[in-house]
FIMI-753179 format. One record per residue (C-alpha): residue number from 0; chain; x, y, z. Coordinates in steps of 0.001 Angstrom, whole numbers, always signed. Example, Ala and Ser with C-alpha at 12.3 -4.5 7.8 and 13.67 -1.06 7.14 Angstrom:
residues 2
[0,'A',[+12300,-4500,+7800]]
[1,'A',[+13670,-1060,+7140]]
END
This chain:
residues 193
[0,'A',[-3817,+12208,-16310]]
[1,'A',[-7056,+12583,-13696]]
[2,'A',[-7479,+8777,-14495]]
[3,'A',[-3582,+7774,-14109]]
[4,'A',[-3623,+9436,-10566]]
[5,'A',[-6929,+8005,-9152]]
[6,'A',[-5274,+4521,-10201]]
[7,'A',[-1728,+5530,-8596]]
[8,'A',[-4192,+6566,-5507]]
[9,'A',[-6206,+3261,-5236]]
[10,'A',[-2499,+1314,-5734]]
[11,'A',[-1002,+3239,-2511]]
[12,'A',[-4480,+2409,-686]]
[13,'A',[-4987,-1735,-1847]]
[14,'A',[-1184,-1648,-694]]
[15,'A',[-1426,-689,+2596]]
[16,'A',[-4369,-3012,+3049]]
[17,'A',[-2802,-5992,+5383]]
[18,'A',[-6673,-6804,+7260]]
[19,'A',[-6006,-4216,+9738]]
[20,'A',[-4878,-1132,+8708]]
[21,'A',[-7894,-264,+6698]]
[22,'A',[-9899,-803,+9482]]
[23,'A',[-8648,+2168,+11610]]
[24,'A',[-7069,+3918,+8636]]
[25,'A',[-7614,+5543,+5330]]
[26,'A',[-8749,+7900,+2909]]
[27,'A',[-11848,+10513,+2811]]
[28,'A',[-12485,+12742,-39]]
[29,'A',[-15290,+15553,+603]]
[30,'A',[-16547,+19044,-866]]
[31,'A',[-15853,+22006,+822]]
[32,'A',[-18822,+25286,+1371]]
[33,'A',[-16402,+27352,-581]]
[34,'A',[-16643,+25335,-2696]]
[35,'A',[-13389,+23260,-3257]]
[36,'A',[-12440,+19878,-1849]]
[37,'A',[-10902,+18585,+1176]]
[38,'A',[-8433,+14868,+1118]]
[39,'A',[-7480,+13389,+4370]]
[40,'A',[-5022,+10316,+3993]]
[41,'A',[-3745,+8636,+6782]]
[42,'A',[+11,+7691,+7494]]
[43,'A',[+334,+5900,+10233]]
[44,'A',[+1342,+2384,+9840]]
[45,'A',[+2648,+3319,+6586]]
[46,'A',[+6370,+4116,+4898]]
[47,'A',[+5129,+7630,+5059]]
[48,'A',[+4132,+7664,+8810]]
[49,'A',[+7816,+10179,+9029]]
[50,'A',[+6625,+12221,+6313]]
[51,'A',[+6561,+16086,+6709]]
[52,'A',[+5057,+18707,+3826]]
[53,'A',[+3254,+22290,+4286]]
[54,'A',[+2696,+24504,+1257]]
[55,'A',[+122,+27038,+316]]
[56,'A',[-1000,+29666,-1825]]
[57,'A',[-4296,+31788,-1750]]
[58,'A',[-5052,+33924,-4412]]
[59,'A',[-8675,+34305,-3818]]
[60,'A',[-11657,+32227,-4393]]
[61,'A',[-10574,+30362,-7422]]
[62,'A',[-7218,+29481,-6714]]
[63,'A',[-6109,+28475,-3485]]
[64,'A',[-4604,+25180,-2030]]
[65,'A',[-3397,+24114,+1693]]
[66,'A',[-1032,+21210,+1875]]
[67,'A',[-398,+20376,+5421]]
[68,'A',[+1254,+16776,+7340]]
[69,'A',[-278,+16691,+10851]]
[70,'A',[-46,+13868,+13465]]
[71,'A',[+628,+11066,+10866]]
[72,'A',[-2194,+12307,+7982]]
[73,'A',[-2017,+14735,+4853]]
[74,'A',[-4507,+17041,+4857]]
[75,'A',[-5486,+18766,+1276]]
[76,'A',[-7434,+21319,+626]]
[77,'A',[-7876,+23291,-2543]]
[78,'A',[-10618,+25292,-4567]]
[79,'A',[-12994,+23166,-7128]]
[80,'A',[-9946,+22186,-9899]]
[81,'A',[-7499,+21265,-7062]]
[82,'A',[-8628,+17743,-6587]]
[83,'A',[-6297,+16505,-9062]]
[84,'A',[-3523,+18243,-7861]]
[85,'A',[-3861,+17829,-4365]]
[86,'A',[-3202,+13632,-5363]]
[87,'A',[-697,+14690,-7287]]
[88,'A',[+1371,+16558,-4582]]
[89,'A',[+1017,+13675,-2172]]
[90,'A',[+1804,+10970,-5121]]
[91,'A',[+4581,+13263,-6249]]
[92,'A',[+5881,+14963,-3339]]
[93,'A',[+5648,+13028,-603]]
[94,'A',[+4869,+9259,-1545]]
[95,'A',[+8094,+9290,-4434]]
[96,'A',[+10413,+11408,-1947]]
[97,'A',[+9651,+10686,+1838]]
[98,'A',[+8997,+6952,+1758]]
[99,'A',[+11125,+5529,+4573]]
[100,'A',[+13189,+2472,+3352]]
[101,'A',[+13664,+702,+6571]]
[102,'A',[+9711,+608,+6926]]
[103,'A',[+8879,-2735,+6290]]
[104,'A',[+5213,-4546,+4871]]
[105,'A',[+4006,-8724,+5158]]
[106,'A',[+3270,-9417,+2208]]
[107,'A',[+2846,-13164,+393]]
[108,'A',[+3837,-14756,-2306]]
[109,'A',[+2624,-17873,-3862]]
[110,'A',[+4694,-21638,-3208]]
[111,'A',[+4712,-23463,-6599]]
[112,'A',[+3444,-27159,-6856]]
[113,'A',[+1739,-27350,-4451]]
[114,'A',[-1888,-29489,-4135]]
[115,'A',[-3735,-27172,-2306]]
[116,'A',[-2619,-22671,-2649]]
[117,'A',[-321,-22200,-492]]
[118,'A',[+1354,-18294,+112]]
[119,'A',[+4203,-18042,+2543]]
[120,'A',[+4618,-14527,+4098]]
[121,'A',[+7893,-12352,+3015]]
[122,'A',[+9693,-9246,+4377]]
[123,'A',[+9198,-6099,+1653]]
[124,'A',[+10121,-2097,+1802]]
[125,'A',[+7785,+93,-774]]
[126,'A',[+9339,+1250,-3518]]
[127,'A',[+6532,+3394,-4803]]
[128,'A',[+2715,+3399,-5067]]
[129,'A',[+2408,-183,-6772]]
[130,'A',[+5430,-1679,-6142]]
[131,'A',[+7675,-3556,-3217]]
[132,'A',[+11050,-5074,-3321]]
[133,'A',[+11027,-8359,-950]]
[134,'A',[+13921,-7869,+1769]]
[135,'A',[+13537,-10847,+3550]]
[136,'A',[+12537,-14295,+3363]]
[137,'A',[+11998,-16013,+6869]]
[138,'A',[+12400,-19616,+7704]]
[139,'A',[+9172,-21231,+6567]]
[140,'A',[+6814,-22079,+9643]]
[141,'A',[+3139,-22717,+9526]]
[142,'A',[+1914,-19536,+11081]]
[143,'A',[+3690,-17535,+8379]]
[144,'A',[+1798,-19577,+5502]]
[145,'A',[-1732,-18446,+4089]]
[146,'A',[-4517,-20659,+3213]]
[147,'A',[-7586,-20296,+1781]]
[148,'A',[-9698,-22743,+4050]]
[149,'A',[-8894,-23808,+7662]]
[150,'A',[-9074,-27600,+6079]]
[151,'A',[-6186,-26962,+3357]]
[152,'A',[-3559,-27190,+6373]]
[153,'A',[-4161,-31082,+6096]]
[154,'A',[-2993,-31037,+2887]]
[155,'A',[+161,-29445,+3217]]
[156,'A',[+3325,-30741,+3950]]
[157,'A',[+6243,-28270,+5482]]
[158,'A',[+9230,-30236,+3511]]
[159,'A',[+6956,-29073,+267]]
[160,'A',[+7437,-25280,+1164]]
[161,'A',[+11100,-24293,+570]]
[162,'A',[+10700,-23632,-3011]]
[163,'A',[+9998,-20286,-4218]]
[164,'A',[+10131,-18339,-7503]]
[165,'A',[+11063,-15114,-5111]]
[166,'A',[+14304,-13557,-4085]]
[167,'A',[+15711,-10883,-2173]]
[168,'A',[+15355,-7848,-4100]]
[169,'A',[+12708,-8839,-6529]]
[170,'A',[+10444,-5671,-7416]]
[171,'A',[+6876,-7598,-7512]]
[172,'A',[+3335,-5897,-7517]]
[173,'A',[+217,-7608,-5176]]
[174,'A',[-3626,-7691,-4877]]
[175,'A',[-5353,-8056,-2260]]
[176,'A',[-6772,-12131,-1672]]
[177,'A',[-9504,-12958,+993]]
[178,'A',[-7792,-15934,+3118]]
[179,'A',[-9176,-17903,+6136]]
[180,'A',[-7414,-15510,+8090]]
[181,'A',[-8345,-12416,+6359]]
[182,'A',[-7497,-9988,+3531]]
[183,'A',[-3767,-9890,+2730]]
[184,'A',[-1827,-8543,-107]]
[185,'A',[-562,-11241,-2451]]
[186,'A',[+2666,-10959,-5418]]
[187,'A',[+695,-11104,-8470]]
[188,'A',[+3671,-10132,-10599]]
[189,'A',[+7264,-10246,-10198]]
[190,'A',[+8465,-7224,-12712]]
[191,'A',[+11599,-7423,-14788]]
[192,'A',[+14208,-5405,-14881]]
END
C-alpha cells in the first residue's frame, strides 16, 4: 500500500508540472523533534486550490495527527507511522472529493503523421491523481503547437495539423517531455472505457 500511495503522490505532482508551477510550488516532506513527520503540499494553481479539510486527534506521543488546509497548502503532521496516512488523507480525502471540475490544465497531445513530433495543446479538467479528461480542443495555431527544436517549425505545415486521435471527453494519462519551450505534460495513453 506505502508503495501504491508514494506512486499516486508522484502522479498528482508530474501532473501539475506545466514548466512553471513547480518552480514556485510543491511538495516538502521533513521529520519532526517529536519525532513524527511534517507534509506541506501546495494548492495553488491546482484543481484543489478551493479545497478545505481540518481534522485531528492527539492521544499522546504515539498517536497523534493534524490535518489542516491553510492559504492554498495542506499541512500534515503526524507521529512516526503517520506518513502513510497523512498521503492517504490528502489522496483520499481531498484530491478524490474536492477537485474542482471547472479548473482547467494545458496539456498536449501528439498529431499523427507527421515528419517532424509535433504536440498541439488541449483544454483538460483532472479527474483524479493520474488522469484528465480533454474538454476542449482549440483551433490549431502555431503558438499552441510543441516542438522539440526551434528548427522543427520549418518542417511543419499548419494544413498537416487537424488530425488527431483525441476527442472531447477522452480520459488519457501524460508524462512530462522536455520541449524547446520547456517541460510540459504530454498524453501518453488514451484509457478505454
Amino acid at each position: 500500500m506505502a508503495d501504491k500511495l508514494l506512486d499516486r503522490i508522484q502522479d498528482w505532482y508530474r501532473n501539475n508540472c506545466n514548466g512553471d508551477w513547480e518552480h514556485g510550488f510543491g511538495i516538502k516532506i521533513e521529520t519532526v523533534d517529536n519525532p513524527g513527520w511534517s507534509v506541506e503540499i501546495e494548492l495553488e494553481d491546482t484543481a484543489l486550490e478551493n479545497a478545505q479539510l481540518r481534522k485531528q486527534y492527539d492521544n499522546g506521543a504515539e498517536d497523534w495527527l493534524f490535518i489542516e488546509i491553510k492559504q492554498k497548502k495542506f499541512l500534515g503532521a503526524g507521529d512516526p507511522n503517520k506518513l502513510n496516512e497523512i498521503f492517504r488523507i490528502f489522496l483520499d480525502e481531498v484530491l478524490l472529493l474536492q477537485i474542482d471540475s471547472s479548473f482547467t490544465y494545458p496539456i498536449f497531445v501528439p498529431i499523427p503523421n507527421m515528419i517532424t513530433p509535433v504536440w498541439k495543446e488541449v483544454t483538460a479538467k483532472v479527474i483524479n491523481e493520474s488522469t484528465f479528461e480533454i474538454v476542449e480542443i482549440p483551433e490549431t495555431t502555431f503558438q499552441k503547437l510543441q516542438i522539440l527544436k526551434i528548427d522543427d517549425f520549418q518542417n511543419v505545415e499548419i494544413a498537416s495539423l487537424s488530425d488527431l486521435d483525441y476527442k472531447i471527453g477522452d480520459k488519457v494519462r501524460c508524462k512530462l517531455k522536455e520541449f524547446f519551450e520547456g517541460v510540459k505534460p504530454v498524453v501518453v495513453e488514451k484509457i478505454k472505457e
